[in-house]
mmCIF file of the C-alpha atoms, coordinates in Angstrom:
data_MODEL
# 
_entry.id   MODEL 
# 
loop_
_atom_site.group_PDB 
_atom_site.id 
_atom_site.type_symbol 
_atom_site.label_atom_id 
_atom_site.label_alt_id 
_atom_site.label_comp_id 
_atom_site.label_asym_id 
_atom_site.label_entity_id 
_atom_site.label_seq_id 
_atom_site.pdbx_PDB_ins_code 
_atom_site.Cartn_x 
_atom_site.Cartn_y 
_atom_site.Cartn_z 
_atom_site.occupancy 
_atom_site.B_iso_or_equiv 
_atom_site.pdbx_formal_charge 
_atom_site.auth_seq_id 
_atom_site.auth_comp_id 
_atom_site.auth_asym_id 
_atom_site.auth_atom_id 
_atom_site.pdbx_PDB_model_num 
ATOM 1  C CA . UNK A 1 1  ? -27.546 20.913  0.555   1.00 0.00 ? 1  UNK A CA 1 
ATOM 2  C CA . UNK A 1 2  ? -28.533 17.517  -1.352  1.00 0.00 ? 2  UNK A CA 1 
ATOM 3  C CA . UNK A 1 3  ? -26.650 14.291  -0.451  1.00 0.00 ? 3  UNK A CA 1 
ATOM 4  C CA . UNK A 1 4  ? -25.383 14.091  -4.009  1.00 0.00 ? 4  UNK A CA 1 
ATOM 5  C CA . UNK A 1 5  ? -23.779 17.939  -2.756  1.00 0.00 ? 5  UNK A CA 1 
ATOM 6  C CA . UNK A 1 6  ? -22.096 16.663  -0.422  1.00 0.00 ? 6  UNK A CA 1 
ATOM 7  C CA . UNK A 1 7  ? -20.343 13.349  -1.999  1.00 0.00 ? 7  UNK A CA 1 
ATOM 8  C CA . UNK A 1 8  ? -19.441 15.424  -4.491  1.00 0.00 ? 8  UNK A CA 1 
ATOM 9  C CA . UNK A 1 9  ? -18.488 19.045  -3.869  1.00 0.00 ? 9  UNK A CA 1 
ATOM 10 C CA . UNK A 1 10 ? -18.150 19.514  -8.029  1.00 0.00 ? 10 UNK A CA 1 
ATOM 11 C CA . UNK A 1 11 ? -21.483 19.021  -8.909  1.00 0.00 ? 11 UNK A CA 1 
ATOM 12 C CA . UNK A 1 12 ? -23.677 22.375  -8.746  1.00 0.00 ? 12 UNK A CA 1 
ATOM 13 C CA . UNK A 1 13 ? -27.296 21.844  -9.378  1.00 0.00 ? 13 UNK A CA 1 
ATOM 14 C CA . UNK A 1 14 ? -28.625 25.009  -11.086 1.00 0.00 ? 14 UNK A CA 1 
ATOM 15 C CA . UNK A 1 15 ? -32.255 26.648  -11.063 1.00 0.00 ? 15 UNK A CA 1 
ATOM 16 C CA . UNK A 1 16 ? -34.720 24.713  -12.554 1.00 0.00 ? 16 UNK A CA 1 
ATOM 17 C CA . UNK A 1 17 ? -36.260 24.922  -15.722 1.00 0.00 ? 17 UNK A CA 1 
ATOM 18 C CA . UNK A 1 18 ? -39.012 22.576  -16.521 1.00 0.00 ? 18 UNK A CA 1 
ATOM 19 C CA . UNK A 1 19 ? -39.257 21.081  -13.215 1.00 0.00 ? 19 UNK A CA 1 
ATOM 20 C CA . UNK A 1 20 ? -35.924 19.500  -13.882 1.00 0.00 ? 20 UNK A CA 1 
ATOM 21 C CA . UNK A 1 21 ? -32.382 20.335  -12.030 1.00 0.00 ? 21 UNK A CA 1 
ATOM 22 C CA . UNK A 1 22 ? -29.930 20.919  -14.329 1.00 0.00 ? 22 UNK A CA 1 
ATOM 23 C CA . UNK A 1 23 ? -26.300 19.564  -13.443 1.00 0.00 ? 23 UNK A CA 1 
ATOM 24 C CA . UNK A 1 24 ? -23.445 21.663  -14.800 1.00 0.00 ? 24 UNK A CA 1 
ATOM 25 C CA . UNK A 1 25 ? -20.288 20.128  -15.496 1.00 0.00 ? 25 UNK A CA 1 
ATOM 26 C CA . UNK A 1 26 ? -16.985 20.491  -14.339 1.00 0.00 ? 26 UNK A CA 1 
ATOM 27 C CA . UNK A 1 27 ? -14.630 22.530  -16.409 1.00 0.00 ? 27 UNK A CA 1 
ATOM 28 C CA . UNK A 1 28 ? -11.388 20.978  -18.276 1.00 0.00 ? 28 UNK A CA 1 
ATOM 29 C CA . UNK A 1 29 ? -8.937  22.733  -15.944 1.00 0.00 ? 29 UNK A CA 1 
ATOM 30 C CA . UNK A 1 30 ? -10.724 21.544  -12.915 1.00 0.00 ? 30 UNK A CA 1 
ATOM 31 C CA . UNK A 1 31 ? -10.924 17.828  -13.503 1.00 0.00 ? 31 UNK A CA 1 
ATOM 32 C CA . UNK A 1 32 ? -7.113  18.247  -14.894 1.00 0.00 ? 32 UNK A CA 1 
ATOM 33 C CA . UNK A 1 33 ? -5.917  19.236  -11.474 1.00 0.00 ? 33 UNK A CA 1 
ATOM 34 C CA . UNK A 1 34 ? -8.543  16.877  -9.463  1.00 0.00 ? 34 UNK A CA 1 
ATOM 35 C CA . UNK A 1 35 ? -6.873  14.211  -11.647 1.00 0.00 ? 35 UNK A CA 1 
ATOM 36 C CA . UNK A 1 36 ? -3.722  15.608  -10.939 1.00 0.00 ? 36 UNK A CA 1 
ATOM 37 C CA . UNK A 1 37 ? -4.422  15.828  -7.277  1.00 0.00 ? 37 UNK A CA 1 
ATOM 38 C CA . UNK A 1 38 ? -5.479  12.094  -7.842  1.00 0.00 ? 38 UNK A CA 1 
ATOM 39 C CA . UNK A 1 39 ? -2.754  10.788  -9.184  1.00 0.00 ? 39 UNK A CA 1 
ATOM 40 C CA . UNK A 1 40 ? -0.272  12.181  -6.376  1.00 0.00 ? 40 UNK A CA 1 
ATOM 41 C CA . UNK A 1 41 ? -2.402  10.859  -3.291  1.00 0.00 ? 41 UNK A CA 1 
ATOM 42 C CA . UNK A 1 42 ? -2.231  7.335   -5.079  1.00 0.00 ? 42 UNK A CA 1 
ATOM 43 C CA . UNK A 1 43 ? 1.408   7.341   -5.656  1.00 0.00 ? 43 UNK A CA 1 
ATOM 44 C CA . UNK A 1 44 ? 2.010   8.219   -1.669  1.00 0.00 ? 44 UNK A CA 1 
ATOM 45 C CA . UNK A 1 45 ? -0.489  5.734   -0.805  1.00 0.00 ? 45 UNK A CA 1 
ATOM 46 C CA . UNK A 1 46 ? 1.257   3.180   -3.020  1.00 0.00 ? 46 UNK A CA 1 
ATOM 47 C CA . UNK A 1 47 ? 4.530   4.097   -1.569  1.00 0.00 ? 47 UNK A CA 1 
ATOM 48 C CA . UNK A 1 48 ? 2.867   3.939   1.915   1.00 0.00 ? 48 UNK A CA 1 
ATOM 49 C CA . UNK A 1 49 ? 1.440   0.165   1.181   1.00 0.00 ? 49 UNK A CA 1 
ATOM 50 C CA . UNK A 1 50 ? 4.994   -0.905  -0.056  1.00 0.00 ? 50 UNK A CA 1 
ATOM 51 C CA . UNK A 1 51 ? 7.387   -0.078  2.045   1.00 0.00 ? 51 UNK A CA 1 
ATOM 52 C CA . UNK A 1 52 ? 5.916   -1.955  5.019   1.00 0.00 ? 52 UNK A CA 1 
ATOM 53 C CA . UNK A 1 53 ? 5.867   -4.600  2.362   1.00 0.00 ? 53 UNK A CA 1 
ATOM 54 C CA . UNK A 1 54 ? 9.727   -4.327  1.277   1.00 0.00 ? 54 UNK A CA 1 
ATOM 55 C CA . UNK A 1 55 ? 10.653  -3.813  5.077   1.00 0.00 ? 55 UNK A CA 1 
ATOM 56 C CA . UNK A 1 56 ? 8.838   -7.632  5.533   1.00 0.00 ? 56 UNK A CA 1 
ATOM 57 C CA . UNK A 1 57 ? 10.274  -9.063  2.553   1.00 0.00 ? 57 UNK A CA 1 
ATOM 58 C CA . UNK A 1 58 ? 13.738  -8.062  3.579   1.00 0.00 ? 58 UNK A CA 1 
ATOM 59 C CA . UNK A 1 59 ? 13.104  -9.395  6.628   1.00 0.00 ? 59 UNK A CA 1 
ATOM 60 C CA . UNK A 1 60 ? 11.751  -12.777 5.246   1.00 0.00 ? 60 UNK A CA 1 
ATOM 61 C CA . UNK A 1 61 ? 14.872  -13.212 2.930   1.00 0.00 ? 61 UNK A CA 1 
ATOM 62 C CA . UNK A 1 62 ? 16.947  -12.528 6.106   1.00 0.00 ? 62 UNK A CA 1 
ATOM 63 C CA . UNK A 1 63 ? 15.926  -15.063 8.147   1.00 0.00 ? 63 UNK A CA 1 
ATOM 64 C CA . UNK A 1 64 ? 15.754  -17.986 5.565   1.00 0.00 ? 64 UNK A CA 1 
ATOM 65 C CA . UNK A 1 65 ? 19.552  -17.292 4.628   1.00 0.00 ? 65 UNK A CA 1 
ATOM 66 C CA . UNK A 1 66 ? 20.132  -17.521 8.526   1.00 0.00 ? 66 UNK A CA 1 
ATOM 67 C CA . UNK A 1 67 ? 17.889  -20.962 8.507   1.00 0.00 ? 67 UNK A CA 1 
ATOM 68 C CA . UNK A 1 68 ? 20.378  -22.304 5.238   1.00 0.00 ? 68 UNK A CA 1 
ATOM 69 C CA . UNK A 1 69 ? 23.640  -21.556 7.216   1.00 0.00 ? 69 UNK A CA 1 
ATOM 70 C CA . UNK A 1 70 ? 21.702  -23.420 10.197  1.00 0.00 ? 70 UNK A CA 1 
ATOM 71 C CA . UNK A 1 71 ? 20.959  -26.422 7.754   1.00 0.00 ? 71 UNK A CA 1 
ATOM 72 C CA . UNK A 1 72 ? 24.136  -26.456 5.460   1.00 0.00 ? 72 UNK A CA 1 
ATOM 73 C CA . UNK A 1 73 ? 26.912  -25.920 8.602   1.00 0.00 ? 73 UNK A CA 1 
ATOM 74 C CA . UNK A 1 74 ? 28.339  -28.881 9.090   1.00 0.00 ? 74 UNK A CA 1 
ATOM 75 C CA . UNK A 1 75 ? 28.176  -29.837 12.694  1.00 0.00 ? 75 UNK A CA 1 
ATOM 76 C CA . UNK A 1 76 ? 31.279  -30.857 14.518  1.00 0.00 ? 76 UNK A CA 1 
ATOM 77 C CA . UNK A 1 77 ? 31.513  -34.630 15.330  1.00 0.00 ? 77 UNK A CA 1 
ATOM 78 C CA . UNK A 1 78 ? 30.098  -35.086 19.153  1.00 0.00 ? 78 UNK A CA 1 
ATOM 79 C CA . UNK A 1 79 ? 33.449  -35.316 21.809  1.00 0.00 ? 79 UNK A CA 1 
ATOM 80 C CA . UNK A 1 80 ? 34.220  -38.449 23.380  1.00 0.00 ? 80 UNK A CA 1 
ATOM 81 C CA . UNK A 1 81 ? 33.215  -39.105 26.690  1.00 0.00 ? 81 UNK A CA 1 
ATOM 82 C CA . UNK A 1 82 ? 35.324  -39.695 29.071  1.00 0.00 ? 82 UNK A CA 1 
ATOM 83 C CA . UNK A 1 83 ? 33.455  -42.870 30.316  1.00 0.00 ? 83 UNK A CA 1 
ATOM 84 C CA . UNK A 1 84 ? 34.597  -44.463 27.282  1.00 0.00 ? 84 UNK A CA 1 
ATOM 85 C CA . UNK A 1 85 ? 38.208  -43.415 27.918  1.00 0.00 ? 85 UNK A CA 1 
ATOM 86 C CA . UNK A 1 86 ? 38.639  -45.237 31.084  1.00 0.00 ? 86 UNK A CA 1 
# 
């Protein structure tokens, strides 16, 4: 088997004629589910890439609404000491 066999499993070389290989093509139906095929394992792996993503995001938004209340709670005025009381 050729390395160019074994990248790709869909190409067949034929016998030879005229001391050339001849490469025969896929047929319609076959690169219409290898697409198809295609097109599914790229949605999961998009689906795989974003959620991690979203999960991190959320996250994110989380934590800078928890660093506004921080910022925008008003503190309470600081207790007299009793040192000054006396």
């Amino acid at each position: 088997m050729t390395h160019q066999m074994m990248m790709n499993p869909q190409v067949h070389l034929l016998q030879h004629q005229h001391g050339e290989a001849k490469i025969s093509t896929p047929s319609q139906s076959d690169l219409d589910q290898f697409m198809g095929a295609y097109c599914s394992v790229l949605s999961k792996l998009r689906e795989a890439m974003e959620e991690p993503q979203l999960e991190t995001m959320a996250f994110i938004d989380d934590m800078h609404s928890q660093l506004e209340d921080m910022i925008t709670t008003p503190t309470p005025p600081p207790l007299p000491s009793t040192s000054s009381l006396s």
